[in-house]
C-alpha positions in Angstrom: -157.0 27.2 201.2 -153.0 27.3 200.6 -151.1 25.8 203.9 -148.8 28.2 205.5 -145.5 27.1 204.1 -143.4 24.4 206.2 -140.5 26.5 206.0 -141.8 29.1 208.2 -141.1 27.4 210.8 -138.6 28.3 213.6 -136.6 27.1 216.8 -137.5 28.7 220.2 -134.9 29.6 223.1 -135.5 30.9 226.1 -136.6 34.0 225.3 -139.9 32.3 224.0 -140.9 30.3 226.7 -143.8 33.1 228.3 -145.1 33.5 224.4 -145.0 29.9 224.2 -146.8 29.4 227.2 -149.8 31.6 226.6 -150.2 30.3 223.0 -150.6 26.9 224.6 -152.8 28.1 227.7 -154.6 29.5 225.0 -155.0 26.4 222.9 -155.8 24.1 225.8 -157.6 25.9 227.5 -160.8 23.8 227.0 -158.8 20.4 226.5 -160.3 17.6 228.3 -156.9 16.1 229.8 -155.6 19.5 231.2 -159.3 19.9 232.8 -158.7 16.5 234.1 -155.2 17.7 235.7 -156.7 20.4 237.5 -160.2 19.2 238.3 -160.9 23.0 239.0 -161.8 25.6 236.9 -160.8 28.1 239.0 -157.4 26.7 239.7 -157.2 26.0 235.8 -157.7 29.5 235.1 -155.1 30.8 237.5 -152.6 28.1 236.6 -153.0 26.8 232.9 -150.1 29.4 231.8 -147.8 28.9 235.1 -148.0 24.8 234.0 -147.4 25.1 230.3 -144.4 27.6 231.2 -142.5 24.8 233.8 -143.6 22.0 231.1 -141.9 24.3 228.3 -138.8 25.3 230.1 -138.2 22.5 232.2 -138.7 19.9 229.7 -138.6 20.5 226.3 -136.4 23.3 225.4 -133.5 21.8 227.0 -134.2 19.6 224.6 -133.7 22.5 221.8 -137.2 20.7 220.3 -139.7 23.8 220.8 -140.7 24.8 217.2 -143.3 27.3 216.0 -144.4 28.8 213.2 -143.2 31.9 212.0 -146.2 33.6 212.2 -146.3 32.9 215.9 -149.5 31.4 215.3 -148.9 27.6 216.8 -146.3 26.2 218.4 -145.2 22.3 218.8 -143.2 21.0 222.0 -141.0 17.7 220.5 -138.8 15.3 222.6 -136.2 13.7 220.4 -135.8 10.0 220.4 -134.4 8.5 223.3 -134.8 11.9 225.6 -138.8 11.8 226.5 -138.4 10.0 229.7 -137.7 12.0 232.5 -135.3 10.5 235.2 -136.3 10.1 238.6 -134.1 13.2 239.6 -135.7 15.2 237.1 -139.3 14.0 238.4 -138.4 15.1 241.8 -137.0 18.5 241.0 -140.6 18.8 239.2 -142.7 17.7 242.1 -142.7 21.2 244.0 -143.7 23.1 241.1 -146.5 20.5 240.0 -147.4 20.5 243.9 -147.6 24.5 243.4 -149.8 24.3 240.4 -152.3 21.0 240.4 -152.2 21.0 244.2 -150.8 19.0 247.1 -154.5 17.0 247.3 -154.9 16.6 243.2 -151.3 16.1 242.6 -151.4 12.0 242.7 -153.7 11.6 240.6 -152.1 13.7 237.8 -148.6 11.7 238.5 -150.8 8.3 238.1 -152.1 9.9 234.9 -149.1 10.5 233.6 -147.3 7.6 234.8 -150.1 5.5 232.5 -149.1 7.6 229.9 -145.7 7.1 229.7 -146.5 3.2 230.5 -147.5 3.6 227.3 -144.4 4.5 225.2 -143.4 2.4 222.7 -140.7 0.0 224.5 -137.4 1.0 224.4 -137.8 2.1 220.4 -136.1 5.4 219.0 -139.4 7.4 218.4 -139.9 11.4 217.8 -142.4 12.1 221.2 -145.2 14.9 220.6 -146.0 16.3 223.5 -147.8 19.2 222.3 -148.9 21.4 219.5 -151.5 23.9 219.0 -152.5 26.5 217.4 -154.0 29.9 218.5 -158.0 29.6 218.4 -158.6 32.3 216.3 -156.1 30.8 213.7 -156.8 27.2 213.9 -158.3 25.9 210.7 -155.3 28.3 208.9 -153.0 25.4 208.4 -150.6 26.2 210.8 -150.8 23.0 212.5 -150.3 21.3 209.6 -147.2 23.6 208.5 -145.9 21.8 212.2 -146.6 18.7 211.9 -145.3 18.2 208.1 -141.7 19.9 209.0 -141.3 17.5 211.7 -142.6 14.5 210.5 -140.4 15.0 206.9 -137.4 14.7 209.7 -138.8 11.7 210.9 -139.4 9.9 207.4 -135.1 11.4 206.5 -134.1 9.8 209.8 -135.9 6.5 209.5 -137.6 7.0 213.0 -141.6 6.8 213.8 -143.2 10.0 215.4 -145.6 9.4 218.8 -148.6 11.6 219.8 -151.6 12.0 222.8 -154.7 13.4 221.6 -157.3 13.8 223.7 -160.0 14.9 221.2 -162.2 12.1 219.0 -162.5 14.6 216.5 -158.8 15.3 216.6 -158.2 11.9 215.3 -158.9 11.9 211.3 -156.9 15.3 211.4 -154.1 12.9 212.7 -154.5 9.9 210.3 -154.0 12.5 207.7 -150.7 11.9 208.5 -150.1 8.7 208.9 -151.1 8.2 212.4 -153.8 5.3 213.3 -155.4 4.1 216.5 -154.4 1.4 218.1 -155.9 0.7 221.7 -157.6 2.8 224.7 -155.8 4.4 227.5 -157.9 5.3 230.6 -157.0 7.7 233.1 -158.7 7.6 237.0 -161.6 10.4 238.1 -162.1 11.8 234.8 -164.8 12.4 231.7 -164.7 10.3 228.7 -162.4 11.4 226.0 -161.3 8.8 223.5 -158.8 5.6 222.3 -155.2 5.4 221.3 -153.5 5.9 218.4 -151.3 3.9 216.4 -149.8 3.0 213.1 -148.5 -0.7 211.6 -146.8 -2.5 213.8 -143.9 -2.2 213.7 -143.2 -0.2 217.2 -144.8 -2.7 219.8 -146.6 -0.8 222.4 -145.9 -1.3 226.5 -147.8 -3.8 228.1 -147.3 -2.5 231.1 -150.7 -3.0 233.0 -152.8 0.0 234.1 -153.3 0.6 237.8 -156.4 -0.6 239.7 -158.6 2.6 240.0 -161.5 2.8 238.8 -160.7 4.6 234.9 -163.0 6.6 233.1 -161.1 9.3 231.0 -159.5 7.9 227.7 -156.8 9.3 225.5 -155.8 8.5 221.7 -152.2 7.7 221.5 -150.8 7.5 218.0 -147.7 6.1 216.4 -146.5 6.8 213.0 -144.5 4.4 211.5 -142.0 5.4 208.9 -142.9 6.6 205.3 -141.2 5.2 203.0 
């Protein structure tokens, strides 16, 4: 099957955010980590857009990083090097609406989740972050993602700078090493079902070592890091 081209692919503003949002909701909707977050299907069901449209307009289109295809098929949420980390201002103007959405009782354990996450993070290297991508589910398989992924990551090999992904899928994985992307160690997350390992690629971006925290882990996500194609 012919990919979709990788020059369909366009910038979102804030105009796109609630499109955005229900693509991902969409997209997600069965993904193990977000059923982690909410630890409610009910909740999940009620919520999943509400999140994805605070994560989108609060995080990454600021940084002018939303993309999608022009098919409005699949969407990918980049942070640029140097920008993923939030600031502990930012985190706190967060905290109501994640309180709002996860819950004041779940809402700890989603901030120690994503706290290992971030632990995680290549240390202080320039990297392209992923937080996102997907593609609607009756279009996946269409090459959309992969339209995505090679736009962005042809910017990464032109600026010399290595790309970083989550996935929390096993299958997921070999779609990922397609591109360059390899696993590299385990990250467990606290009151949750099995998922999978990190992802990584060479060596040449050492990884945090940055301890996890004492609970009792039983959720796993692949973290990948592709280094620079030459």
């Amino acid at each position: 099957m012919d990919h979709p081209p990788g020059d369909a692919v366009i910038s979102c503003t804030e105009s796109d955010t609630a499109d955005v949002a229900r693509l991902l909701a969409r997209s997600f909707a069965d993904d193990p980590v977000i059923t982690w977050m909410f630890d409610d299907p009910v909740r999940q069901r009620a919520r999943i857009e509400q999140a994805f449209e605070t994560w989108v307009r609060r995080l990454f289109l600021p940084k002018h990083a939303v993309v999608a295809h022009l098919s409005g098929h699949a969407v990918a949420c980049w942070s640029p090097p140097a920008r993923w980390r939030l600031t502990v201002t930012q985190q706190l103007r967060l905290l109501p609406s994640m309180a709002s959405i996860f819950g004041v009782g779940r809402l700890p354990n989603v901030l120690s989740g994503v706290q290992r996450m971030a632990d995680r993070h290549p240390d202080e290297n320039a990297h392209w972050y992923l937080g996102f991508i997907g593609t609607d589910p009756e279009h996946q398989c269409e090459g959309f993602g992969t339209a995505l992924l090679d736009h962005a990551l042809d910017r990464c090999d032109r600026e010399r700078v290595p790309a970083y992904l989550e996935a929390s899928r096993p299958e997921n994985v070999p779609f990922y090493e397609r591109f360059g992307f390899r696993v590299h160690v385990e990250l467990e997350l606290p009151d949750g079902p099995p998922v999978v390992g990190d992802v990584a690629c060479g060596g040449s971006l050492p990884m945090s070592s940055a301890a996890d925290h004492a609970s009792p882990p039983s959720l796993s996500l692949t973290i990948g890091v592709r280094c620079i194609i030459v």
